[in-house]
C-alpha positions as CSV (number, residue, x, y, z in Angstrom):
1,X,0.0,0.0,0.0
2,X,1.1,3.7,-0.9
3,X,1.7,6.0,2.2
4,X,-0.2,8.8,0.0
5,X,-3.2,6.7,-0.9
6,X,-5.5,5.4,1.5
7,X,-6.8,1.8,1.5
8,X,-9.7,0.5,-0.8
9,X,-12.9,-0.4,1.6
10,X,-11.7,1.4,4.7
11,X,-13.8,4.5,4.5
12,X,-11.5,7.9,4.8
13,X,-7.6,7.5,4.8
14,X,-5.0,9.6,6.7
15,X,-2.2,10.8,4.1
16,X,1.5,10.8,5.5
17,X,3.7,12.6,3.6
18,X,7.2,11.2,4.3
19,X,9.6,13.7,5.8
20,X,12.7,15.1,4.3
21,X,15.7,13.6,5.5
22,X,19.0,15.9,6.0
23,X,22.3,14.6,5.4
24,X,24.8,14.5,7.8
25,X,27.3,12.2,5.8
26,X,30.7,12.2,4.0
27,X,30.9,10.2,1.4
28,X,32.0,10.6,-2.0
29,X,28.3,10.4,-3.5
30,X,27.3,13.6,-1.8
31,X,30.9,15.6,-2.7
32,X,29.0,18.1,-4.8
33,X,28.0,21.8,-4.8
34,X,24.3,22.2,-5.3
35,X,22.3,25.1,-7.0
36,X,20.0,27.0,-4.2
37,X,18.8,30.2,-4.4
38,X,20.7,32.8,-2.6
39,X,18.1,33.7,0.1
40,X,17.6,30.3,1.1
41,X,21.2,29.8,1.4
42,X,21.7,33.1,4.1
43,X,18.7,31.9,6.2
44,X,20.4,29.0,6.4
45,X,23.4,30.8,8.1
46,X,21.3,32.5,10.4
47,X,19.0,30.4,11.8
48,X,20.3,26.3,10.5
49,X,17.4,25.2,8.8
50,X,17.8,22.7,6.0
51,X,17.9,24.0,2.0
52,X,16.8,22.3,-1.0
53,X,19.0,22.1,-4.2
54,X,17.9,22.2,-7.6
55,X,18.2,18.3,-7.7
56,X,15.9,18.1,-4.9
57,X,18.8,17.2,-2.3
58,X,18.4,18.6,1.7
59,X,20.5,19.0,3.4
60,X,22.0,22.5,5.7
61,X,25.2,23.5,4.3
62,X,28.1,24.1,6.2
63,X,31.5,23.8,3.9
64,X,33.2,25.7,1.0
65,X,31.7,25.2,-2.6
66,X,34.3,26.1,-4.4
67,X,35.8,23.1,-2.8
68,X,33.6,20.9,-4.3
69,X,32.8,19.8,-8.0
70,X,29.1,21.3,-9.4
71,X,26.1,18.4,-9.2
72,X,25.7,17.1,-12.5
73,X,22.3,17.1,-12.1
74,X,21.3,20.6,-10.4
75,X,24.0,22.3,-13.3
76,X,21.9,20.4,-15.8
77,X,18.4,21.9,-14.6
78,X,20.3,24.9,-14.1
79,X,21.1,25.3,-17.9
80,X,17.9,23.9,-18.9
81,X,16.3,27.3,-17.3
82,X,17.9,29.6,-19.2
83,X,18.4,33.3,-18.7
84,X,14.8,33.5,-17.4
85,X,15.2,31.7,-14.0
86,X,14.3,33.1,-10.8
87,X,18.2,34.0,-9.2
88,X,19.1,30.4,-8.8
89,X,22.5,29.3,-9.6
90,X,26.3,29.8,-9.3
91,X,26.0,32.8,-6.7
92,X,23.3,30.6,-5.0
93,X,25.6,27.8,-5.1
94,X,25.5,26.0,-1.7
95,X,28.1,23.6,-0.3
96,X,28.9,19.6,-0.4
């Protein structure tokens, strides 16, 4: 059975939405620099709450981009924007 659907015959169903999980580890799958828009990024700073890239990853940021290579797949939605998108992208660019 689905978590978003309820279950044939049962009357009304409750819907659980799952919840977003943060990362808190170091491997070499999640060594990339993700694509989030500026403001989220500086709230972040300020207050710690959790950001989510382009490539739908969550996570709170907390090292040096330019350490990192780009995430294939948040520079790939990136381009696919175009010049139109609303100020996400390299100066939005969040960490690991």
């Amino acid at each position: 059975m689905s978590t978003l659907e309820p279950e044939r015959g049962t009357g009304t169903g409750t819907l659980v939405e799952p919840t977003p999980q943060t990362s808190h580890g170091d491997g070499d799958h999640e060594r990339f620099a993700h694509y989030v828009q500026k403001d989220k990024i500086m709230a972040s700073a300020l207050d710690g709450t959790p950001v989510v890239a382009l490539c739908g990853k969550v996570w709170v940021p907390g090292r040096d981009p330019k350490k990192y290579p780009v995430c294939p797949m948040c520079k790939e939605i990136y381009e696919s924007m175009g010049a139109g998108g609303d100020d996400k992208g390299k100066g939005g660019k969040g960490d690991k």
